[in-house]
PyMOL Python script that loads the backbone (N, CA, C, O; Angstrom):
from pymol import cmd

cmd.read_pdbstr("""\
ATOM      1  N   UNK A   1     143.658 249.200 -31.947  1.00  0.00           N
ATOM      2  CA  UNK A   1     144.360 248.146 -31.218  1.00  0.00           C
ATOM      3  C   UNK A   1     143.513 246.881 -31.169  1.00  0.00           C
ATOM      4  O   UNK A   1     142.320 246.905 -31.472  1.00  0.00           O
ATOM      5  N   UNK A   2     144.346 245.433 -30.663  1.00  0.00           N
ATOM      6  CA  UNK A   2     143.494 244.401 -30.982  1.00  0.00           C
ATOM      7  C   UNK A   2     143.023 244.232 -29.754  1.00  0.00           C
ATOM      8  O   UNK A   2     142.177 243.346 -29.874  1.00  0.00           O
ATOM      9  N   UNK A   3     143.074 244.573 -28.599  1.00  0.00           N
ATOM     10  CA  UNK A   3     142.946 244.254 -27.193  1.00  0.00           C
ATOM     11  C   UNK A   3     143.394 242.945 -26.932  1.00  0.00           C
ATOM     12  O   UNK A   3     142.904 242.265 -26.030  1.00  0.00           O
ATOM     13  N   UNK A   4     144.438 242.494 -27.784  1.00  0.00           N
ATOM     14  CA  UNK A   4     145.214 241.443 -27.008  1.00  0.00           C
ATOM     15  C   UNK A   4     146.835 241.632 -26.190  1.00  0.00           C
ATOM     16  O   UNK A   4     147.937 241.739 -26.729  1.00  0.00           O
ATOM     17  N   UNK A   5     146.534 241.626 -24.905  1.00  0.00           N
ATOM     18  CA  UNK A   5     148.268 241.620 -24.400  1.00  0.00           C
ATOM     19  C   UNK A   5     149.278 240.896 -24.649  1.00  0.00           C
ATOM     20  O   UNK A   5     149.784 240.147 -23.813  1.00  0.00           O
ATOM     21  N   UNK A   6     149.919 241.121 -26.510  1.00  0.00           N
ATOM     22  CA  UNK A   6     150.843 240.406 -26.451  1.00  0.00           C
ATOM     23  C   UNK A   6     151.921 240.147 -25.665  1.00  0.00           C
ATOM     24  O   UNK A   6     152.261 238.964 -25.710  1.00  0.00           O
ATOM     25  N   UNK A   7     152.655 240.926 -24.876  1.00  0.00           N
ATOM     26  CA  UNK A   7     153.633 240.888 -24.376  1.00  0.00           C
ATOM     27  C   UNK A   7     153.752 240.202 -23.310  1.00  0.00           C
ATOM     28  O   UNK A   7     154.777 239.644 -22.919  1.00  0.00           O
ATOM     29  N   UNK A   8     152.045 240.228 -22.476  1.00  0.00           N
ATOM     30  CA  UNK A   8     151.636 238.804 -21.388  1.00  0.00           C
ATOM     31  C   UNK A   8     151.770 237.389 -21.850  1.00  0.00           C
ATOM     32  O   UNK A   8     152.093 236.393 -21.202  1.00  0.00           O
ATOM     33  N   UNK A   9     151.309 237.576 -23.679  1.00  0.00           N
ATOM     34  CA  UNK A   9     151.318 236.056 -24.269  1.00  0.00           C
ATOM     35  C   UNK A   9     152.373 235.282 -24.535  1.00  0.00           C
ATOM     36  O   UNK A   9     152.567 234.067 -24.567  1.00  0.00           O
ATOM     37  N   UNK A  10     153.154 236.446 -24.761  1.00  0.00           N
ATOM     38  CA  UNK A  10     154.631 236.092 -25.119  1.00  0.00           C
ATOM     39  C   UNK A  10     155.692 235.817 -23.747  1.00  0.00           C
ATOM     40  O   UNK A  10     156.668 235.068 -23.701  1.00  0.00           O
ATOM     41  N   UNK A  11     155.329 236.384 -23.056  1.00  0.00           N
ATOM     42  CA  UNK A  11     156.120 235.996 -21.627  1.00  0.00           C
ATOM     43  C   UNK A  11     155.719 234.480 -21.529  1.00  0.00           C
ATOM     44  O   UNK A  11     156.534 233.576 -21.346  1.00  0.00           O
ATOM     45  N   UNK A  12     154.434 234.321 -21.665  1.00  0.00           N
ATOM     46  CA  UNK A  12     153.274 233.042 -21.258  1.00  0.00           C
ATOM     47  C   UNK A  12     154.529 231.781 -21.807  1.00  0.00           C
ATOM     48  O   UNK A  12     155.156 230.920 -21.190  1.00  0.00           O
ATOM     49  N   UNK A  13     154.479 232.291 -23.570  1.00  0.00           N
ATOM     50  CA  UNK A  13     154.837 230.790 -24.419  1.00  0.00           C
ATOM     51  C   UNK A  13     156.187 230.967 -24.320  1.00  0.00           C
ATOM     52  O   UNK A  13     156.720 229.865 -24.191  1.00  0.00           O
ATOM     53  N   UNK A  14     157.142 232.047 -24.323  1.00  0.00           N
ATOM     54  CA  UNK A  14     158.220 232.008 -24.575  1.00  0.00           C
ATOM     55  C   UNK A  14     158.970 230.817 -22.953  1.00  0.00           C
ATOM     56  O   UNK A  14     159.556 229.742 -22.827  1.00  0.00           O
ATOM     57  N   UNK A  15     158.364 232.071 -21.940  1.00  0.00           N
ATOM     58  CA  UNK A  15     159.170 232.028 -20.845  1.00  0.00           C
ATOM     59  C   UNK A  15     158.792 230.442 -19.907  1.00  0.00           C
ATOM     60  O   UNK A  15     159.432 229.475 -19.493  1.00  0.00           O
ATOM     61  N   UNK A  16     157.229 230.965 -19.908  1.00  0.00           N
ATOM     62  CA  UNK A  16     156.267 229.948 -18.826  1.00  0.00           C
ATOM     63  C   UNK A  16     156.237 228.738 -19.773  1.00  0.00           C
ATOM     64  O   UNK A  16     156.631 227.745 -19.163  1.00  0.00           O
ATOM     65  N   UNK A  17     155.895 228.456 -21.101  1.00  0.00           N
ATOM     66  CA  UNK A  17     155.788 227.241 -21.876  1.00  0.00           C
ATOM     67  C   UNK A  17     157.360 226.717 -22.678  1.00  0.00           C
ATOM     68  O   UNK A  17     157.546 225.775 -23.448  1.00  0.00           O
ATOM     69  N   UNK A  18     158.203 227.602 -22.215  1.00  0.00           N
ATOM     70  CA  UNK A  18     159.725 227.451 -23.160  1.00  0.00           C
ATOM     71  C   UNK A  18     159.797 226.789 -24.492  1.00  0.00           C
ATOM     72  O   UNK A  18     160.497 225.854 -24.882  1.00  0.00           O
ATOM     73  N   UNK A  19     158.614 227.735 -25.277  1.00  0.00           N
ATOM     74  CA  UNK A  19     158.822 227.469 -26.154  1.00  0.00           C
ATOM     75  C   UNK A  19     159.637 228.466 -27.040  1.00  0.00           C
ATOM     76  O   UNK A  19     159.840 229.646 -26.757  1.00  0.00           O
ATOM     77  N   UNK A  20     160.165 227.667 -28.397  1.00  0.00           N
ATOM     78  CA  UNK A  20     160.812 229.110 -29.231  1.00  0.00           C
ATOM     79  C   UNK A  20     160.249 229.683 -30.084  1.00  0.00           C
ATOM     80  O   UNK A  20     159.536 228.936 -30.753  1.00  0.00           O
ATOM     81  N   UNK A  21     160.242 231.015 -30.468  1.00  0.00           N
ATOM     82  CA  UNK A  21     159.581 231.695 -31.315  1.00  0.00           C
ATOM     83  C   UNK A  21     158.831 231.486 -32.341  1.00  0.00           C
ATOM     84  O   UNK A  21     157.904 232.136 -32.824  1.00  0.00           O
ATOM     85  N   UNK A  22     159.633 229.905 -32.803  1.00  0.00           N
ATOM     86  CA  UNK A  22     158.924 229.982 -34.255  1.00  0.00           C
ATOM     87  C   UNK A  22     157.863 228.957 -33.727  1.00  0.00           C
ATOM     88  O   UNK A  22     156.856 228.733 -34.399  1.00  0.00           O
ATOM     89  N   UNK A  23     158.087 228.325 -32.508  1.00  0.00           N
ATOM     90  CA  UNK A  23     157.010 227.060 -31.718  1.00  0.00           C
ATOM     91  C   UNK A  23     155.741 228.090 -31.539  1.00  0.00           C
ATOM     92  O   UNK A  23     154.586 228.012 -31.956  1.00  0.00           O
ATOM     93  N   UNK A  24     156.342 228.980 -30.838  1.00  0.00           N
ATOM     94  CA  UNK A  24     154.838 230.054 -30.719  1.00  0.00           C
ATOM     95  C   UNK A  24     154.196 230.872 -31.279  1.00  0.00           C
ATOM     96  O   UNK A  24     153.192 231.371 -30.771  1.00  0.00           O
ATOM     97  N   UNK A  25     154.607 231.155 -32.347  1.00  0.00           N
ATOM     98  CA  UNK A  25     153.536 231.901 -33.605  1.00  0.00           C
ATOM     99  C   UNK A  25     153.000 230.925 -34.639  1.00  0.00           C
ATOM    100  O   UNK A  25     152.059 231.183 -35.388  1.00  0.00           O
ATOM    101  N   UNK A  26     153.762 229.641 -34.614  1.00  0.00           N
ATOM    102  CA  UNK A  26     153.088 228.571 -35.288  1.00  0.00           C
ATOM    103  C   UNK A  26     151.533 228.074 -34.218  1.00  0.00           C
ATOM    104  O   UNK A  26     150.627 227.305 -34.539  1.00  0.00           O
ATOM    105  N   UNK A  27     151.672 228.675 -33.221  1.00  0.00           N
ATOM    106  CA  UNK A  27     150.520 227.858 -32.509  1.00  0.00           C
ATOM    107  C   UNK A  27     148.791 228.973 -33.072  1.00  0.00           C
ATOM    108  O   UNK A  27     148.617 230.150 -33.390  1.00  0.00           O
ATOM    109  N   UNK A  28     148.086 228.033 -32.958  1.00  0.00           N
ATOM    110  CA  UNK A  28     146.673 228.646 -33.501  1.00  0.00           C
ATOM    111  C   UNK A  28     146.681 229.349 -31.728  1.00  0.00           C
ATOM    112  O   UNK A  28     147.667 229.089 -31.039  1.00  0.00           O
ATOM    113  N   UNK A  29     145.467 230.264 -31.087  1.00  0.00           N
ATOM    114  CA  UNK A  29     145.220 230.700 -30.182  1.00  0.00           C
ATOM    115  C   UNK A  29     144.619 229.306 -29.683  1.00  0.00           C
ATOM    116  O   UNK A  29     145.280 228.642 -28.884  1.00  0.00           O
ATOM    117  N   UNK A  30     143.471 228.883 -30.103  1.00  0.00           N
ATOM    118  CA  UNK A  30     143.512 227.903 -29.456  1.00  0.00           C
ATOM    119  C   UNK A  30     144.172 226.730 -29.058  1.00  0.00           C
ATOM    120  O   UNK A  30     143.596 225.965 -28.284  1.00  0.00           O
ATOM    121  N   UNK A  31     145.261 226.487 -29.462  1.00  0.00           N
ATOM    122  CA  UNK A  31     146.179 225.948 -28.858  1.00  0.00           C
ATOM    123  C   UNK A  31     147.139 226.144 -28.087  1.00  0.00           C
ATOM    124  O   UNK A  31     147.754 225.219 -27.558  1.00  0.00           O
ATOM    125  N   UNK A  32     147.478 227.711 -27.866  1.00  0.00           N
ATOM    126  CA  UNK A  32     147.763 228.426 -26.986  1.00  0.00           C
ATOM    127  C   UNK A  32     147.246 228.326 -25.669  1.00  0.00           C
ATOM    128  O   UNK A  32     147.915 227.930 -24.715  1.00  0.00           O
ATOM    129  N   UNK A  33     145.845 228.747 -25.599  1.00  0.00           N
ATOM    130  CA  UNK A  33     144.631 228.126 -24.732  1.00  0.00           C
ATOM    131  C   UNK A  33     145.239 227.024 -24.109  1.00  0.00           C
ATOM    132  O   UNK A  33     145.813 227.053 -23.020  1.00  0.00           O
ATOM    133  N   UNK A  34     145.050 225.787 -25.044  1.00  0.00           N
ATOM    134  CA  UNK A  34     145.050 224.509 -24.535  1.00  0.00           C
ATOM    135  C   UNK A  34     146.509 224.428 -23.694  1.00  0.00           C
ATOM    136  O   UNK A  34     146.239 224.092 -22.541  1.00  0.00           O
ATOM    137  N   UNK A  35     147.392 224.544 -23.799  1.00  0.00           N
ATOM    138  CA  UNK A  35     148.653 224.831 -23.282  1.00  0.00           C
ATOM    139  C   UNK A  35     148.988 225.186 -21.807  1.00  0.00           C
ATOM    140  O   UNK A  35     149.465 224.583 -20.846  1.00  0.00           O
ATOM    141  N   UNK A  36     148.340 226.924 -22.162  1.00  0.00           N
ATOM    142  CA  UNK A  36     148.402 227.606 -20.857  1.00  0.00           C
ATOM    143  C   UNK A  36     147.385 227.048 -19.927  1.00  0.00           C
ATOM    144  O   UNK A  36     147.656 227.431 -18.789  1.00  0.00           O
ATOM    145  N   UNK A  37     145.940 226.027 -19.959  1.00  0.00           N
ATOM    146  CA  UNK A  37     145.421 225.488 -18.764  1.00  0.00           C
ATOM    147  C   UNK A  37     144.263 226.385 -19.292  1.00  0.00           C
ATOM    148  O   UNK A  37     143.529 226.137 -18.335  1.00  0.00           O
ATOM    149  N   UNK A  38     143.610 227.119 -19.953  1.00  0.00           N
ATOM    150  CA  UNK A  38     142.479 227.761 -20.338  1.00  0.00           C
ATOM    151  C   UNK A  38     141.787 227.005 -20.931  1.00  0.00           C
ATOM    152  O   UNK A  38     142.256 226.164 -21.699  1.00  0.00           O
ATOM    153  N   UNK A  39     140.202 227.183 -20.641  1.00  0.00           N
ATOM    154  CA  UNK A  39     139.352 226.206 -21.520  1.00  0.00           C
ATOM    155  C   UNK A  39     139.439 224.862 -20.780  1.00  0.00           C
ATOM    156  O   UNK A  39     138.297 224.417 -20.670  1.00  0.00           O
ATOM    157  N   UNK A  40     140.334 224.056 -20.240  1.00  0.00           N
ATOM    158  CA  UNK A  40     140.442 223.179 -19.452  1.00  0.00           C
ATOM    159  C   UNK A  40     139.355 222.497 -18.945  1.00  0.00           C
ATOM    160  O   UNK A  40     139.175 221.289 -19.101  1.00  0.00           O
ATOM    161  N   UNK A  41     138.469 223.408 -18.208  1.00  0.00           N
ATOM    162  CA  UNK A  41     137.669 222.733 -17.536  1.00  0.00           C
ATOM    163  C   UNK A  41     135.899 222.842 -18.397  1.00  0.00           C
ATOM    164  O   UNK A  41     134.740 222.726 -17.999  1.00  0.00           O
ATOM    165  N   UNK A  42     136.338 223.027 -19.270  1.00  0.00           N
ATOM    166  CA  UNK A  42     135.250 223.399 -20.362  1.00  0.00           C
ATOM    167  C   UNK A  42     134.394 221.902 -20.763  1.00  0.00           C
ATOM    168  O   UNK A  42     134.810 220.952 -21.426  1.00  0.00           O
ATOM    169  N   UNK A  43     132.920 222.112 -20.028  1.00  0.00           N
ATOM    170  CA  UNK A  43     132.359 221.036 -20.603  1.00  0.00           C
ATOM    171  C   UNK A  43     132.174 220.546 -22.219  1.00  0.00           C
ATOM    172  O   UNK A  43     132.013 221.258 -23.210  1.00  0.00           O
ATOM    173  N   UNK A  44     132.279 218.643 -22.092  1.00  0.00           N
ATOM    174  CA  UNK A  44     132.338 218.331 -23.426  1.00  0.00           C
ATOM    175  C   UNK A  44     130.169 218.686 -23.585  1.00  0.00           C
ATOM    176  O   UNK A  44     129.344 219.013 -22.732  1.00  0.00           O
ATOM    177  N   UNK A  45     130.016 218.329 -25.409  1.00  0.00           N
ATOM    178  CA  UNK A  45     129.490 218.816 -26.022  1.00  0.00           C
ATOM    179  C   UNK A  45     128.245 217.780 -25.459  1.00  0.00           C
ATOM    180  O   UNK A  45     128.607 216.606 -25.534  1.00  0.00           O
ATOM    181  N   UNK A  46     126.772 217.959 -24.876  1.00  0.00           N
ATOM    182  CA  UNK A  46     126.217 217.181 -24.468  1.00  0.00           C
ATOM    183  C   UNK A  46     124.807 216.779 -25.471  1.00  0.00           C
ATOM    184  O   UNK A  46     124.821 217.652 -26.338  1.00  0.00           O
ATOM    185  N   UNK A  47     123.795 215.999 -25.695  1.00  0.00           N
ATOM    186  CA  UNK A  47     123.002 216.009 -26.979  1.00  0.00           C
ATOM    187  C   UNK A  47     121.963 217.561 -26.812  1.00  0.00           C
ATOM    188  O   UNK A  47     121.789 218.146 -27.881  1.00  0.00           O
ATOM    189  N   UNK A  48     121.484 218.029 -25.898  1.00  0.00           N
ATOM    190  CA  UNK A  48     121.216 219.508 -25.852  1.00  0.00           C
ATOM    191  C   UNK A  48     121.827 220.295 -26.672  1.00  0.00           C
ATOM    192  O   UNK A  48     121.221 220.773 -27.630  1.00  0.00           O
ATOM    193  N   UNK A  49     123.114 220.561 -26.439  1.00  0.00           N
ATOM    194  CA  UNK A  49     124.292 220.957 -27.233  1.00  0.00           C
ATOM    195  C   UNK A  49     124.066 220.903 -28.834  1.00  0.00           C
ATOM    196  O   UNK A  49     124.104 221.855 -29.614  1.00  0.00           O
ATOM    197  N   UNK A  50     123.852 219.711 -29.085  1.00  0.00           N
ATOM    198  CA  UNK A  50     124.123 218.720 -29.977  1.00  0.00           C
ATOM    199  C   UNK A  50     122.641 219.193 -30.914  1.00  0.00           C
ATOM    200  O   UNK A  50     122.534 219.687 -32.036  1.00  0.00           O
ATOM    201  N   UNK A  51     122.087 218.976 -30.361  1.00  0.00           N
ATOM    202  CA  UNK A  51     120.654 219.472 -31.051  1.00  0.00           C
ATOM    203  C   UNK A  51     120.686 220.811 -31.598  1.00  0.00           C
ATOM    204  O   UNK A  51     120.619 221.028 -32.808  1.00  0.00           O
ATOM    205  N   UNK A  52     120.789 221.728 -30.699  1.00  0.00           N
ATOM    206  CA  UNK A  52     121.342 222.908 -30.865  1.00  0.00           C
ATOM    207  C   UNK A  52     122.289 223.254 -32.320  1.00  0.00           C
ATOM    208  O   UNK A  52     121.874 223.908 -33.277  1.00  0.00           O
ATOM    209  N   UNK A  53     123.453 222.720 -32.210  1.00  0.00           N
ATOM    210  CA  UNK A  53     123.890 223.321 -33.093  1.00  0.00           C
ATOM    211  C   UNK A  53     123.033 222.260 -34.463  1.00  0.00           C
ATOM    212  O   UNK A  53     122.789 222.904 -35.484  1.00  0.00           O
ATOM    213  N   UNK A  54     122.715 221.122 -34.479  1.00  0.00           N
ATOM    214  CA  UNK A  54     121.682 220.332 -35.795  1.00  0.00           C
ATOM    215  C   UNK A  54     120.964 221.605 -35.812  1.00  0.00           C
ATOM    216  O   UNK A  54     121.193 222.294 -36.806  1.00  0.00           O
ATOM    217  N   UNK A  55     120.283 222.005 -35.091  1.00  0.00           N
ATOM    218  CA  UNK A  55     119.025 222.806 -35.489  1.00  0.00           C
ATOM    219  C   UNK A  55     119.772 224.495 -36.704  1.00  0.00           C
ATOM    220  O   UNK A  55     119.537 225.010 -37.797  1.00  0.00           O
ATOM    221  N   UNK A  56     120.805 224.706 -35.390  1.00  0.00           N
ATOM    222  CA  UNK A  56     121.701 226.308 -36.460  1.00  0.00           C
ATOM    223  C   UNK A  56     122.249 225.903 -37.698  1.00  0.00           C
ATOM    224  O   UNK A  56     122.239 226.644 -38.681  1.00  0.00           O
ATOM    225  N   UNK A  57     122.700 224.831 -37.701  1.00  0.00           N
ATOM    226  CA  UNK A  57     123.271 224.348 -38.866  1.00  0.00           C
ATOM    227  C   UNK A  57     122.719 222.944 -39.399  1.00  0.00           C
ATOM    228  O   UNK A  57     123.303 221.949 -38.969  1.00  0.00           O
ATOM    229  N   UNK A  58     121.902 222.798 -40.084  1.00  0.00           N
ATOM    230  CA  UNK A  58     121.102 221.772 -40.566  1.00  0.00           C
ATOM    231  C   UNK A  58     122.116 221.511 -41.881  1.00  0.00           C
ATOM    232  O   UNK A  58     122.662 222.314 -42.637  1.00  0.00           O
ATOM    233  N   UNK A  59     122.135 220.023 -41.828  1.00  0.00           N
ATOM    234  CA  UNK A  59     122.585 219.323 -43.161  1.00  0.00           C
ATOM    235  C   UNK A  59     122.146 219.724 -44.542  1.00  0.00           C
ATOM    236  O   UNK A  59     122.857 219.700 -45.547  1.00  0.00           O
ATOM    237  N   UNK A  60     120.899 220.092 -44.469  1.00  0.00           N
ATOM    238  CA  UNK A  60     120.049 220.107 -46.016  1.00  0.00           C
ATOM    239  C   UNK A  60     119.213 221.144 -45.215  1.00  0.00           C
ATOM    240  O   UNK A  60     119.323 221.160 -43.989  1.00  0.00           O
ATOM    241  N   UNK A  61     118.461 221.929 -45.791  1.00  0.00           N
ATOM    242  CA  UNK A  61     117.315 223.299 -45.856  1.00  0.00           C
ATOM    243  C   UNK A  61     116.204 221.611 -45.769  1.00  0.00           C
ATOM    244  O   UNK A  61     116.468 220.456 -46.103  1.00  0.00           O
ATOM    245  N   UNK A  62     115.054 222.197 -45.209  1.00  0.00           N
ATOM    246  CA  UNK A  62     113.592 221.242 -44.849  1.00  0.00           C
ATOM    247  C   UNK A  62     112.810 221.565 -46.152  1.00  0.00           C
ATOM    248  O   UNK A  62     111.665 221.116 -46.175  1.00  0.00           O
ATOM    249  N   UNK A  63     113.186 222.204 -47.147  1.00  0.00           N
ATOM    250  CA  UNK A  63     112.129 222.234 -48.436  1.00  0.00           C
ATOM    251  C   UNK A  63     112.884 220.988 -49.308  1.00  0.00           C
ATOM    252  O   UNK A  63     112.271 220.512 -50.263  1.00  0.00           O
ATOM    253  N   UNK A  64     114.176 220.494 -48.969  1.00  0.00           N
ATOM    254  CA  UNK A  64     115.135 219.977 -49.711  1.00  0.00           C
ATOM    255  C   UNK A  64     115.016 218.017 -49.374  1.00  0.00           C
ATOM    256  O   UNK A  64     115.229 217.609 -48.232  1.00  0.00           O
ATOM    257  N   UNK A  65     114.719 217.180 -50.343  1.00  0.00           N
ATOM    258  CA  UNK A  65     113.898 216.042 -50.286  1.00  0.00           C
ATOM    259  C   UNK A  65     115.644 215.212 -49.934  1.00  0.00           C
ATOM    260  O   UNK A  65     116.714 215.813 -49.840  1.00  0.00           O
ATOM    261  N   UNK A  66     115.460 214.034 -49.832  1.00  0.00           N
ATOM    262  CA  UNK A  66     116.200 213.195 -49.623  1.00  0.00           C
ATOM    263  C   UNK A  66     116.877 212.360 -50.474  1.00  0.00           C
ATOM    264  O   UNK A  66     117.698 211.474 -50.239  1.00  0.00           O
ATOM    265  N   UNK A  67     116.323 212.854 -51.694  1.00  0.00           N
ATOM    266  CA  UNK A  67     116.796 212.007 -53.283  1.00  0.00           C
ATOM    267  C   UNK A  67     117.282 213.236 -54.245  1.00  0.00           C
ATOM    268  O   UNK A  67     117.668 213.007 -55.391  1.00  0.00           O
TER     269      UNK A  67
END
""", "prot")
cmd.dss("prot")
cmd.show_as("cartoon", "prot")
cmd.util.cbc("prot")
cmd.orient("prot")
């Protein structure tokens, strides 16, 4: 099983968001999210943050020159 309660999600978009079927399987989850009020209060990305992910995901490898 996926441990997702569809049948909560589907009450959610069908009933609570009135949307129609094909409105709500076209939606990504996260836009689902955004919809139902989840994530909402989710801080934006601050330069801590920001550094953070530069550092996990670097543009170029540091053996790798600039030319």
């Amino acid at each position: 099983m996926s441990g997702i309660d569809w049948p909560a999600l589907m009450r959610a978009g069908l009933e609570g968001l009135r949307l129609t079927p094909d409105q709500f399987w076209r939606l990504t989850p996260a836009e689902l999210r955004l919809m139902l009020g989840q994530g909402a209060g989710q801080a934006p990305l601050n330069r801590s943050g920001l550094d953070a992910l530069m550092a996990a995901w670097p543009d170029r490898r540091e053996d790798e020159s600039d030319e």
